[in-house]
DRENDO-1510 file (C-alpha; in Angstrom, 1 decimal, always signed):
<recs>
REC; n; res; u; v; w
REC; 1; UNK; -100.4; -68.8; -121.0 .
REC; 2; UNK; -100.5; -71.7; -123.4 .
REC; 3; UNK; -98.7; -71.7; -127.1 .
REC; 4; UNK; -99.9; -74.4; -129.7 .
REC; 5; UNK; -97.0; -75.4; -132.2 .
REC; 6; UNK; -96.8; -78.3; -134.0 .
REC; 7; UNK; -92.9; -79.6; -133.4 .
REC; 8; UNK; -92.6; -83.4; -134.2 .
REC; 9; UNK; -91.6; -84.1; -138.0 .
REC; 10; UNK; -89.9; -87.2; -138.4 .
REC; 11; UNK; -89.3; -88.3; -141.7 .
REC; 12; UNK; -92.6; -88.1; -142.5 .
REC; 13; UNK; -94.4; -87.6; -139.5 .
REC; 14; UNK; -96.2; -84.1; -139.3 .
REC; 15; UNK; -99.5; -83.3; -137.6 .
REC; 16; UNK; -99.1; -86.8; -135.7 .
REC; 17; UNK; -98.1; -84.4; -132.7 .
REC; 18; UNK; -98.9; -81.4; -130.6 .
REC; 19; UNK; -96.5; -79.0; -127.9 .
REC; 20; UNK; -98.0; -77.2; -125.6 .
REC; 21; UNK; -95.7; -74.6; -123.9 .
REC; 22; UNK; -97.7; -73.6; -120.2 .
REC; 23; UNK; -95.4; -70.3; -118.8 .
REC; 24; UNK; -96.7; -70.2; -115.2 .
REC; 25; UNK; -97.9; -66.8; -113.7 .
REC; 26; UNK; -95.6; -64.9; -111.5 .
REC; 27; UNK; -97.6; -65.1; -108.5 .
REC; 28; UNK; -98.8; -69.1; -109.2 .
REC; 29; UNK; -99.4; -71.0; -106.1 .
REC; 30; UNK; -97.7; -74.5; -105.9 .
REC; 31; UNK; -99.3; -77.3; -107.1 .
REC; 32; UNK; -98.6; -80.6; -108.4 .
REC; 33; UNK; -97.9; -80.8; -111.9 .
REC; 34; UNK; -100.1; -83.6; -112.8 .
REC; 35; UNK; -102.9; -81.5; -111.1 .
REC; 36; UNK; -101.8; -78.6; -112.6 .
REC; 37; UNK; -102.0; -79.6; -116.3 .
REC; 38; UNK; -105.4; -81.4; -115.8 .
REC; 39; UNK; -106.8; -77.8; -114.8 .
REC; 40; UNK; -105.4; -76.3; -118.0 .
REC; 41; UNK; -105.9; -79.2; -120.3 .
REC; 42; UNK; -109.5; -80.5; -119.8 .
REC; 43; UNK; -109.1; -83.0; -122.3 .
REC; 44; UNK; -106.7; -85.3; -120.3 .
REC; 45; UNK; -107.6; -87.4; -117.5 .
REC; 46; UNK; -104.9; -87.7; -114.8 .
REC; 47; UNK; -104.4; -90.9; -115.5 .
REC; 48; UNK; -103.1; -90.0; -119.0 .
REC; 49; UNK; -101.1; -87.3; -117.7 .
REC; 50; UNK; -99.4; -88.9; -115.2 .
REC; 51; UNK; -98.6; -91.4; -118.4 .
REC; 52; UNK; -96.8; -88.9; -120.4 .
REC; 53; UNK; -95.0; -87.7; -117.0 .
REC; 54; UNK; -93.4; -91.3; -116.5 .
REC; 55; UNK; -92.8; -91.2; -120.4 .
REC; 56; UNK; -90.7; -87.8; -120.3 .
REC; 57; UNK; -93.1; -86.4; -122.8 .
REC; 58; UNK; -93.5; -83.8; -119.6 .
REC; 59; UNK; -90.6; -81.3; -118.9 .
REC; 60; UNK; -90.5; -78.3; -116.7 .
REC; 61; UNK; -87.7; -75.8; -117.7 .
REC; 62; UNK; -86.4; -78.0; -119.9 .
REC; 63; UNK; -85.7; -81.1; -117.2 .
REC; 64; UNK; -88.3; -84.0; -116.5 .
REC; 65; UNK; -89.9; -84.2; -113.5 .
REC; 66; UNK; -92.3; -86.7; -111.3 .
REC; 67; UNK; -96.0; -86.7; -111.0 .
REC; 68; UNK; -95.3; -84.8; -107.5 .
REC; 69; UNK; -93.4; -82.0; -108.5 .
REC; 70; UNK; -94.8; -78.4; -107.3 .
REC; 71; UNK; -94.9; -75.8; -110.1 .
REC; 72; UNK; -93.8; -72.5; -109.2 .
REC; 73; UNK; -94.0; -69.3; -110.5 .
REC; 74; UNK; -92.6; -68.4; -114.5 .
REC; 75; UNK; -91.9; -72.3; -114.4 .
REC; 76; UNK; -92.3; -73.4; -118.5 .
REC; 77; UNK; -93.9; -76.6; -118.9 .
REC; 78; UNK; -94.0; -78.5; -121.9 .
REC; 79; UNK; -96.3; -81.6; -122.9 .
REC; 80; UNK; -95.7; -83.5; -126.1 .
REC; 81; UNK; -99.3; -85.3; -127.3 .
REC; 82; UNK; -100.1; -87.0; -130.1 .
REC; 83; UNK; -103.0; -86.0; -131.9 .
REC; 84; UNK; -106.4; -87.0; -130.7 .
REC; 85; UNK; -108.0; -90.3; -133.3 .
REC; 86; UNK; -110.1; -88.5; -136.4 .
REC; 87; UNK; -113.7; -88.1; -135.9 .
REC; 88; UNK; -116.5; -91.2; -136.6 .
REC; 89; UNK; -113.2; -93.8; -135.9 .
REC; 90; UNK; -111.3; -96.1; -138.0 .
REC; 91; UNK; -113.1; -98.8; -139.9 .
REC; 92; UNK; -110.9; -102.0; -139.4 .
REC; 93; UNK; -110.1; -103.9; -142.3 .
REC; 94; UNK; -107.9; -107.3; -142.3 .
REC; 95; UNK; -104.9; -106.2; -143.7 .
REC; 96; UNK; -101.6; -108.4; -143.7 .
REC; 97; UNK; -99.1; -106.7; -141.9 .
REC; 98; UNK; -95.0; -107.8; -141.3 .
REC; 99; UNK; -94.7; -108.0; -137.7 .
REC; 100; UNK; -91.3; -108.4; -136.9 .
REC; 101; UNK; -91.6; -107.7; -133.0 .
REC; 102; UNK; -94.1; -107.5; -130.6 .
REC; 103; UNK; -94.4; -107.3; -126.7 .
REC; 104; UNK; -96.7; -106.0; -124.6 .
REC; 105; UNK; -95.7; -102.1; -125.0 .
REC; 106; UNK; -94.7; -102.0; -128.5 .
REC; 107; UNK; -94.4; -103.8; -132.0 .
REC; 108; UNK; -92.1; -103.3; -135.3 .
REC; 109; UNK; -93.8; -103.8; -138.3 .
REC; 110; UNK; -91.7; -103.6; -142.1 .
REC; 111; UNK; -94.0; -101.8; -143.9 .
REC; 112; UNK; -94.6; -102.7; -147.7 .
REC; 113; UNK; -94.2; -99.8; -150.7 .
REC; 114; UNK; -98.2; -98.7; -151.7 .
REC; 115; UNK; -99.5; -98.9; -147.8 .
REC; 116; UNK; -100.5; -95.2; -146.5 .
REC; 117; UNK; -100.0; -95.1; -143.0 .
REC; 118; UNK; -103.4; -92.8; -141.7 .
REC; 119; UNK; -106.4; -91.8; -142.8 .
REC; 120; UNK; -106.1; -88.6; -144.9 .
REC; 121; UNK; -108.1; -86.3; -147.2 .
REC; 122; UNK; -110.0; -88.5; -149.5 .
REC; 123; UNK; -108.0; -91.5; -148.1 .
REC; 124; UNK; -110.3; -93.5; -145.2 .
REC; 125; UNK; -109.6; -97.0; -145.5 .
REC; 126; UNK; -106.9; -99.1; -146.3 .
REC; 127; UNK; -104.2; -97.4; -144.5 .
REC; 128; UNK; -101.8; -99.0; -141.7 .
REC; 129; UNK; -104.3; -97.3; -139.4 .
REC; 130; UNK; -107.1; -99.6; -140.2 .
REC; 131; UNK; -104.5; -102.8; -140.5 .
REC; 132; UNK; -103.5; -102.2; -137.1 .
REC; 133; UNK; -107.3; -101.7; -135.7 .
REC; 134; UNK; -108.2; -104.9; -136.9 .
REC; 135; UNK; -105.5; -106.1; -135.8 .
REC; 136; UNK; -105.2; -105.2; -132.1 .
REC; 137; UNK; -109.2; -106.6; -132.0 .
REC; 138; UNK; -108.1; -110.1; -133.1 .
REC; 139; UNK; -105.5; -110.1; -130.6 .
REC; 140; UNK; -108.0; -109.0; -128.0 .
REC; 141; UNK; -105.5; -106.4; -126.4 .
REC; 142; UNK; -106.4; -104.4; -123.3 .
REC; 143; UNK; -108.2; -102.3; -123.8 .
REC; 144; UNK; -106.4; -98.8; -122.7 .
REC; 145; UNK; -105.7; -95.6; -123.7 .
REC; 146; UNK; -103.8; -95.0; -127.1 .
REC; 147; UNK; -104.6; -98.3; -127.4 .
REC; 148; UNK; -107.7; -98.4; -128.9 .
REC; 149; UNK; -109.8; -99.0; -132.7 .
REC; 150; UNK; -108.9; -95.6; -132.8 .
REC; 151; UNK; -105.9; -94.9; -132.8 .
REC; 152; UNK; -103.6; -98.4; -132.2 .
REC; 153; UNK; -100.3; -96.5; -131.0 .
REC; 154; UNK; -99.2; -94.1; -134.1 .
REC; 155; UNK; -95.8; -92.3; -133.3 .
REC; 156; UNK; -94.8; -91.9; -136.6 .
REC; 157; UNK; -95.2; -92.6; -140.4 .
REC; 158; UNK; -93.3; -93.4; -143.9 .
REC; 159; UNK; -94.4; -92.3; -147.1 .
REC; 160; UNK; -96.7; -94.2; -149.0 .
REC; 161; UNK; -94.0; -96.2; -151.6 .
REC; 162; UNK; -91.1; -95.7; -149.3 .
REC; 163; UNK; -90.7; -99.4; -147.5 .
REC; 164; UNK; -88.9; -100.4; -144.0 .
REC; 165; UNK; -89.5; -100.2; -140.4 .
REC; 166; UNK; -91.7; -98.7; -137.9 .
REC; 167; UNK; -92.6; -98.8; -134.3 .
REC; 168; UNK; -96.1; -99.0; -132.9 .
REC; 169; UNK; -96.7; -98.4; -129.1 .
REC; 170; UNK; -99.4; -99.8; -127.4 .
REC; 171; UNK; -100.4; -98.2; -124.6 .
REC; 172; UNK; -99.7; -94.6; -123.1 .
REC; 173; UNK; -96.5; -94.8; -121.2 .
REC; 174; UNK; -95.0; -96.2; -124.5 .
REC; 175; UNK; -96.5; -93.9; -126.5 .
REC; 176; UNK; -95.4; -90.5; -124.1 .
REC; 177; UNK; -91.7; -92.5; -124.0 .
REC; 178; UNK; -91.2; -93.2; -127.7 .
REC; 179; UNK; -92.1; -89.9; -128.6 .
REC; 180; UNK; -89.9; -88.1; -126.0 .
REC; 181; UNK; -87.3; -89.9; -127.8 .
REC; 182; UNK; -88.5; -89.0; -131.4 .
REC; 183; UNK; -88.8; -85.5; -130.2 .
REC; 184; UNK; -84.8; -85.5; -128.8 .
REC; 185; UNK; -83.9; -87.4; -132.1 .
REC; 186; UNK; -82.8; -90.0; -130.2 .
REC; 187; UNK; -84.1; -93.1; -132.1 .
REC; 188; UNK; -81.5; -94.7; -134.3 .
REC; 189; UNK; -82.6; -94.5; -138.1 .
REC; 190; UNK; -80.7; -95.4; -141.0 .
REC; 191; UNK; -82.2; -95.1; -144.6 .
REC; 192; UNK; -80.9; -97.0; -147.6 .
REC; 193; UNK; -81.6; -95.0; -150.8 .
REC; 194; UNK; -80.6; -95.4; -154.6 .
REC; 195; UNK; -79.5; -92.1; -156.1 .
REC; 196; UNK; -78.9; -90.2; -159.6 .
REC; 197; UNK; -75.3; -89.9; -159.8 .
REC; 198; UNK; -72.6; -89.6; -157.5 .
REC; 199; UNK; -70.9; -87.8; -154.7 .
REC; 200; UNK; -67.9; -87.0; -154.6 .
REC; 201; UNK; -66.7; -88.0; -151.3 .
REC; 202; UNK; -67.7; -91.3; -149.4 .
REC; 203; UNK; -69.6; -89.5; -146.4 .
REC; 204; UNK; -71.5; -85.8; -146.0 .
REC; 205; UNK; -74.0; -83.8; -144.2 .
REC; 206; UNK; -76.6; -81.7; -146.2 .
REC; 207; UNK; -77.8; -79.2; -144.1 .
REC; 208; UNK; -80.5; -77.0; -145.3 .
REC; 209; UNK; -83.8; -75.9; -144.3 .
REC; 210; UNK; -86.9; -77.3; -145.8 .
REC; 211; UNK; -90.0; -76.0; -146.5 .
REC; 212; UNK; -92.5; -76.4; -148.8 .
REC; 213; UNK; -91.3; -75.5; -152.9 .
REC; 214; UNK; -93.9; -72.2; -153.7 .
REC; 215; UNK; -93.3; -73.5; -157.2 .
REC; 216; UNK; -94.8; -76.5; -156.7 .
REC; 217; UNK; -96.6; -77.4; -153.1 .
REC; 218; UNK; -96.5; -81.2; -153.5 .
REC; 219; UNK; -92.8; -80.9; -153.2 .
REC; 220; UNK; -90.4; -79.8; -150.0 .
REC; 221; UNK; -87.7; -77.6; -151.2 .
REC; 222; UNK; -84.1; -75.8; -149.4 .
REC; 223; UNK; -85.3; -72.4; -148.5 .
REC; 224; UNK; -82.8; -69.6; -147.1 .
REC; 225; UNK; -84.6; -68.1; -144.7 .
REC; 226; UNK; -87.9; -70.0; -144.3 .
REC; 227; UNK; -88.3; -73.6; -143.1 .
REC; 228; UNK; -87.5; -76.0; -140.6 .
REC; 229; UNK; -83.7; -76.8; -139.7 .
REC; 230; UNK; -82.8; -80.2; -141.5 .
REC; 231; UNK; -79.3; -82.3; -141.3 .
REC; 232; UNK; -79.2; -85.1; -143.2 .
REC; 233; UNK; -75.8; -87.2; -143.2 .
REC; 234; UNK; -75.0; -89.9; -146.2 .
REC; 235; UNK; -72.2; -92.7; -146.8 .
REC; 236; UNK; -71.6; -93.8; -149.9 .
REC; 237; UNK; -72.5; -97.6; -150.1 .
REC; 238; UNK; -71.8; -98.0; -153.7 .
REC; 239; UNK; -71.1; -96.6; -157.0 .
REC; 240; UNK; -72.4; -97.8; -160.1 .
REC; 241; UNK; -71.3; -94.8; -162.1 .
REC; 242; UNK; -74.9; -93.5; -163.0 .
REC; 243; UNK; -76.5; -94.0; -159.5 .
REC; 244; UNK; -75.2; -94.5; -156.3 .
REC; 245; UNK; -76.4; -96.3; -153.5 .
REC; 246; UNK; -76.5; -94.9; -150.6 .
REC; 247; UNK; -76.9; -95.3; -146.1 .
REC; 248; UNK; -78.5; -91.6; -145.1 .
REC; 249; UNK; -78.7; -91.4; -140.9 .
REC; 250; UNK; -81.3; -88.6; -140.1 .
REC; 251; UNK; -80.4; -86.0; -137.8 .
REC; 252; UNK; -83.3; -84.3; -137.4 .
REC; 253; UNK; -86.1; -85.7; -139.5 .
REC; 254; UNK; -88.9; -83.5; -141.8 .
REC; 255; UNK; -91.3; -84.4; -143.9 .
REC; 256; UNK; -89.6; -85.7; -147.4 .
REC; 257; UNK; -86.2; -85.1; -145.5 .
REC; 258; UNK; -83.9; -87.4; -147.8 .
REC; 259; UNK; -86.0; -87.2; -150.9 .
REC; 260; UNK; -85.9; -83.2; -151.2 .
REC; 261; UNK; -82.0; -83.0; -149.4 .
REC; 262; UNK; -81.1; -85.2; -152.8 .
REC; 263; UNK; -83.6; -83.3; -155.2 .
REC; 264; UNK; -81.7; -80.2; -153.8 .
REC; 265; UNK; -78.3; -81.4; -155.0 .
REC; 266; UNK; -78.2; -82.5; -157.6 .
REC; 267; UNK; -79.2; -86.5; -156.9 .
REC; 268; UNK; -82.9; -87.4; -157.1 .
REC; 269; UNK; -83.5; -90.6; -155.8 .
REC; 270; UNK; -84.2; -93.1; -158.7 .
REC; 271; UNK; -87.8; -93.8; -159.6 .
REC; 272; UNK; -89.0; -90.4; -157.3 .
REC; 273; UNK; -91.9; -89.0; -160.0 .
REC; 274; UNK; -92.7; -86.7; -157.3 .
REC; 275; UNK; -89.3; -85.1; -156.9 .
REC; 276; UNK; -88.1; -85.9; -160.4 .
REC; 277; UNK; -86.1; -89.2; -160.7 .
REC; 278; UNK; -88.4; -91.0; -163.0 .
REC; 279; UNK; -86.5; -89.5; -165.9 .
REC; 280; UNK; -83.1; -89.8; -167.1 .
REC; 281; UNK; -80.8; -87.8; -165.3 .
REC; 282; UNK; -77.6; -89.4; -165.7 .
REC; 283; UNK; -76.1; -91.6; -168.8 .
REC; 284; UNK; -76.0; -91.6; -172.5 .
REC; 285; UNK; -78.0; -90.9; -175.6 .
REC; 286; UNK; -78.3; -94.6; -176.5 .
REC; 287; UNK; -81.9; -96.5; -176.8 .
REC; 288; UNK; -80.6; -99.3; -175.7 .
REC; 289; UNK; -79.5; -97.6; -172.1 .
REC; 290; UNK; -82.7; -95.7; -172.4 .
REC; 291; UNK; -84.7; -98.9; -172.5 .
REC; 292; UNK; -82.5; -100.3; -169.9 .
REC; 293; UNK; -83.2; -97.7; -167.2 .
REC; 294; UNK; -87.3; -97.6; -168.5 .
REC; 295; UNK; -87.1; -101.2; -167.3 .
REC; 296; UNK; -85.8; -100.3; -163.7 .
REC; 297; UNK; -88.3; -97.5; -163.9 .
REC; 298; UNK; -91.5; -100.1; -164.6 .
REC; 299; UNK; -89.1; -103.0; -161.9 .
REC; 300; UNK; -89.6; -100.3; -159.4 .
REC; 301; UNK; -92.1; -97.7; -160.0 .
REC; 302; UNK; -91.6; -95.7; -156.9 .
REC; 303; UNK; -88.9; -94.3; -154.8 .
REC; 304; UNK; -85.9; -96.1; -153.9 .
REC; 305; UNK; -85.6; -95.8; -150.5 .
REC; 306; UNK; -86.3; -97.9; -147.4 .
REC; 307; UNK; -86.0; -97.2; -143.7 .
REC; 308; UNK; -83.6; -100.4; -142.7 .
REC; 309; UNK; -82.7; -99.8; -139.5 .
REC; 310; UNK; -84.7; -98.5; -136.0 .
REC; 311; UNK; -83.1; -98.5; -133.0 .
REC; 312; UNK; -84.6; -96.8; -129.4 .
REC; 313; UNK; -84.8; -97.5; -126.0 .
REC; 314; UNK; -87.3; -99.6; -124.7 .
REC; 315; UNK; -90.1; -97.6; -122.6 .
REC; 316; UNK; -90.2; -100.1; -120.0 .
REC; 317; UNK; -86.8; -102.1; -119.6 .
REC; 318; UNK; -84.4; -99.2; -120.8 .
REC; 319; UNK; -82.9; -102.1; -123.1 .
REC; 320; UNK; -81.3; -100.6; -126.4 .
REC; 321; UNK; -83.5; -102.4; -128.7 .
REC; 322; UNK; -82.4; -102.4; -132.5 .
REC; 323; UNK; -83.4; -104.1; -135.5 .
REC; 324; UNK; -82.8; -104.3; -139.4 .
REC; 325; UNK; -85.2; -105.1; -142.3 .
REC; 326; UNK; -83.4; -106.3; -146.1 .
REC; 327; UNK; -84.4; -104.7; -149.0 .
REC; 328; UNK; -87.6; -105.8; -150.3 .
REC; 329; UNK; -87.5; -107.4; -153.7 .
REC; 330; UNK; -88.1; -105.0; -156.3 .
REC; 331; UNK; -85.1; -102.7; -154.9 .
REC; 332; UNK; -82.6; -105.7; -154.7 .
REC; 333; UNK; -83.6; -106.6; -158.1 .
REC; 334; UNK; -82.9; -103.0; -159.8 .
REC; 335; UNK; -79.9; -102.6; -157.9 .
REC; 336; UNK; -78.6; -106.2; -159.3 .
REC; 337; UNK; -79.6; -104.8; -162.9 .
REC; 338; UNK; -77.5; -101.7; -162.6 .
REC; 339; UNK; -74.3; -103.9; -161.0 .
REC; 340; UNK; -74.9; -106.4; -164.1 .
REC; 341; UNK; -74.8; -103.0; -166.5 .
REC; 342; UNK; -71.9; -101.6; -164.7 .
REC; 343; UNK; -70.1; -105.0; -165.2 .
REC; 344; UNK; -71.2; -105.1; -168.7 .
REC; 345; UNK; -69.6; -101.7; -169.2 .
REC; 346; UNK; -66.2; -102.3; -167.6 .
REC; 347; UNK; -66.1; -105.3; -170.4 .
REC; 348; UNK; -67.1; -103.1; -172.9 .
REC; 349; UNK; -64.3; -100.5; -171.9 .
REC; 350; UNK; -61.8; -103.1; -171.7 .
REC; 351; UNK; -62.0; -104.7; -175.4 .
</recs>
């Protein structure tokens, strides 16, 4: 018996993977699992499953096992596989990208705010898909499995206008091992965001589950009952009385985690016109703060967050590999406007 179910969502990664759950007959013969799943799953080659075995992205009751392991009856096997490539290819187009690493299994590349990650309804060209197709043909890479024009290595995305880092494997093994670790929430991510407002404390957890808002469907929303479990923990960074800024470590990662956990209490991220922080929620009545904020709003027209930290373990060495990305330009500069108004306002108060 086999059961479809879509189970990776990282911060905004959904529909990038597929789980299949195999419950073995009663009476099944042994046989070895990488045999096994090939008779059951005609559109892997052994090669490829032997891959996501080595990568972990194969367990059987809940432990991973070798390519020579014997199933045996009521044994539950679960493979994690990413999605096959869309249909008619990607077009590559010669698109700049931020490399900040690169080695033979994987690369980290700081994406900028306005790059889509993947082709998408009414969206085929100019994503990070095509930049990295282009890409892996200059560099005349090997070619090998999930690491083709294709599909160059996709484990996971960020939203359009949402900037920072991301990991790209670059062939198979990589691919099964990075999102073995995705799918355990083991990879080390930490978000910096610029919120509406202030918390009361210096650190939380928002836990609540998300779905998407049957008021409106563009948005993700708490629901009681419904949704997918979501834990999202924040520090406090930095309080500039009207907005805060903010660290926010995902626990478990859905689509629009940080942006709808905020939106949900009470603290839209700043600029966010999808979730509502492109209007004033804090401050006063004056026009001259009105036009100040406006400002920030045209400084940054998009979201203020950016994923600055990734750390994981590296599919091939085991070595804890970690790296860090600044703010880009247009967030450091809206964050020194609102620390110039919050100095001129302790003046002010002072006189």
């Amino acid at each position: 018996m086999i059961d479809n179910d879509l189970m990776i969502d990282d911060e905004e990664t959904d529909e990038l993977y597929e789980h299949l759950k195999i419950v073995c007959d009663p009476k099944q013969s042994q046989l070895r699992i990488d045999k096994f799943i090939q008779d059951r799953v005609s559109k892997l080659s052994r090669n490829k499953i032997q891959n996501y075995i080595r990568g972990g992205s194969v367990t059987v009751n809940e432990k991973v096992v070798k390519s020579n392991y014997k199933v045996r009856p009521n044994d539950v096997i679960s493979v994690l596989l990413p999605h096959p490539p869309p249909e008619g290819g990607v077009v590559p187009e010669n698109i700049p990208l931020n490399v900040v690493y690169e080695d033979d299994d994987l690369m980290i590349i700081n994406k900028p705010a306005g790059l889509v990650v993947h082709p998408g309804y009414g969206i085929k060209n100019g994503t990070l898909v095509n930049a990295l197709a282009y890409y892996f043909n200059q560099k005349q890479l090997p070619i090998m499995d999930g690491n083709d024009a294709d599909r160059p290595g996709l484990i996971h995305r960020i939203d359009k206008d949402t900037t920072g880092l991301m990991v790209i494997a670059k062939n198979d093994f990589a691919m099964a091992h990075l999102s073995k670790q995705f799918f355990d929430h083991t990879i080390d991510r930490k978000y910096v965001a610029l919120i509406w407002g202030e918390f009361e404390e210096d650190k939380g957890t928002i836990i609540g589950n998300l779905g998407r808002n049957p008021r409106n469907r563009m948005q993700m929303t708490i629901l009681e009952e419904e949704g997918k479990h979501a834990v999202t923990h924040y520090t406090v960074l930095e309080r500039m009385y009207y907005v805060s800024l903010i660290e926010c470590k995902l626990e478990t990662g859905r689509t629009h985690q940080i942006r709808a956990h905020m939106k949900c209490n009470g603290h839209p991220l700043f600029s966010d016109e999808r979730y509502g922080g492109n209007s004033i929620i804090k401050g006063t009545v004056f026009s001259k703060y009105k036009q100040f904020v406006e400002n920030c709003f045209k400084m940054m027209p998009r979201q203020a967050l950016h994923a600055k930290s990734l750390g994981f373990v590296h599919p091939s060495t085991g070595e804890n590999m970690y790296f860090e990305s600044e703010l880009p330009e247009d967030f450091q500069n809206v964050i020194h406007k609102w620390r110039h108004y919050l100095s001129f306002r302790k003046e002010k108060m002072e006189e």
